[in-house]
C-alpha positions in Angstrom: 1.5 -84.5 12.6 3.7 -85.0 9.6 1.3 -82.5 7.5 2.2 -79.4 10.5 5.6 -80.1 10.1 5.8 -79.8 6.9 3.9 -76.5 6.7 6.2 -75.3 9.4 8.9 -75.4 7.4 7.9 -74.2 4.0 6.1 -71.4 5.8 9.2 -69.8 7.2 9.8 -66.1 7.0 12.6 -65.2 4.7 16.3 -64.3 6.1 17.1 -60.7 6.2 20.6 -60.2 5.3 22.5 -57.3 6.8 26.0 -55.9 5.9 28.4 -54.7 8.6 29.8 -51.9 7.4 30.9 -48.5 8.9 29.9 -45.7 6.9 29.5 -42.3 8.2 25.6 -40.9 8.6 24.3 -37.6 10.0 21.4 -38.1 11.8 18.6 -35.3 12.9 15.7 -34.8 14.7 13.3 -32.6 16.2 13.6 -31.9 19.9 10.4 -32.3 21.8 11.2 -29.9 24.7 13.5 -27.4 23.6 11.7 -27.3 19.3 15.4 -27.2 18.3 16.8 -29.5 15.7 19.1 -31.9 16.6 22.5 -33.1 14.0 24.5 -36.2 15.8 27.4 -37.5 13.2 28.0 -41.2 14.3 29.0 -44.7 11.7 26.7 -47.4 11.1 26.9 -50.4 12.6 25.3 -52.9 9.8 22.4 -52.0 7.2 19.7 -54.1 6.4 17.3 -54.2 3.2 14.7 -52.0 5.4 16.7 -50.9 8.4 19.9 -49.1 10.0 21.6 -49.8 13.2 23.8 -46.5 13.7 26.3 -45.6 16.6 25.7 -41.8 17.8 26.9 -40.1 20.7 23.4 -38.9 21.1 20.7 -40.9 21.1 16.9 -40.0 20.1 13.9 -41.0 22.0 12.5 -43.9 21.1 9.2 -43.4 18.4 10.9 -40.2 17.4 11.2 -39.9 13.6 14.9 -39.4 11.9 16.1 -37.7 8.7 18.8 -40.4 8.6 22.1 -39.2 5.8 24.3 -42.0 4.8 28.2 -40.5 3.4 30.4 -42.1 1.3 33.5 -40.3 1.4 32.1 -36.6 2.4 29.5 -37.1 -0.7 25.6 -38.2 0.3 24.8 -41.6 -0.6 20.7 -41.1 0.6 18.6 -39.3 2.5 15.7 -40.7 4.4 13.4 -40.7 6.9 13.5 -43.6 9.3 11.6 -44.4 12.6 13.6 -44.5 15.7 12.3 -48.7 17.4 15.5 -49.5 19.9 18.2 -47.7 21.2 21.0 -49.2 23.3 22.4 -46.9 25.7 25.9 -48.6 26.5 28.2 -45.8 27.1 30.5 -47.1 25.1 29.0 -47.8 21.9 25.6 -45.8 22.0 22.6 -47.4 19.2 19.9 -46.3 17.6 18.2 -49.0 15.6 16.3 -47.1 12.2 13.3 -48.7 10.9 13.3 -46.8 7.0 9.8 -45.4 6.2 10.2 -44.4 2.5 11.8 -45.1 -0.4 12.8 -48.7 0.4 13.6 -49.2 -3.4 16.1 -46.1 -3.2 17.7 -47.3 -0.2 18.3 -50.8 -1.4 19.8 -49.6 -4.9 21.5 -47.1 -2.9 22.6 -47.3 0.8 23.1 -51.9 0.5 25.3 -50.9 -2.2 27.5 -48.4 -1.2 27.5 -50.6 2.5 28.8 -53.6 -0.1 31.5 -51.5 -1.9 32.4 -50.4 1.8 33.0 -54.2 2.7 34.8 -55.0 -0.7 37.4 -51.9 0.3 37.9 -52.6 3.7 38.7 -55.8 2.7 41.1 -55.5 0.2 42.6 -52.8 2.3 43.0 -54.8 5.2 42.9 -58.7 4.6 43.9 -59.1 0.4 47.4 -59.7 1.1 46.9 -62.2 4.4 44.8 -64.6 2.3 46.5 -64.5 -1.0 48.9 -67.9 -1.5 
């Protein structure tokens, strides 16, 4: 019994780390009904190494693939396509959870830095001079 214990916990999946950070995204997609592209501005929520969650006022279907552009001050940080796998349809804060499809290396170097510089602004914006003795 010892043995499966052990295994169980050297065998753990890794932790995914996610930054919160709000950075402004266009998101578009292709509109089953009408054929018509669809552009939704909207922030994100947090970013993970292989993912997005993104608050839009309009939400895409569920499957439904994304061009998904990450801004950093009106210049494009990345462009990628991503795979639509939750949405959250609180009327308050809409979300579309992104899965990325390509070019994982790119967004990593890319979109979880610029998501880190976001945090290390925001907080010397807002907190630096609270926590300083």
């Amino acid at each position: 019994m010892s043995r499966l214990a052990y295994s169980t916990v050297t065998n753990r999946t890794p932790l995914h780390h996610r930054i919160m950070a709000n950075l402004p995204v266009q998101a578009s997609w292709v509109d089953l009904e009408s054929g018509k592209t669809v552009f939704v501005n909207g922030l994100t929520e947090n970013l993970g190494e292989n993912s997005a969650l993104v608050n839009l006022d309009t939400l895409p279907p569920v499957g439904c693939e994304v061009k998904l552009r990450i801004f950093d001050e009106e210049k494009i940080i990345i462009e990628v396509p991503t795979h639509v796998i939750r949405v959250e349809r609180d009327p308050s804060k809409p979300l579309a959870a992104l899965s990325v499809m390509e070019n994982l290396k790119k967004w990593k170097q890319n979109a979880l830095t610029a998501a880190q510089d976001w945090v290390t602004r925001h907080w010397q914006l807002n907190y630096e001079e609270e926590w300083v003795n």
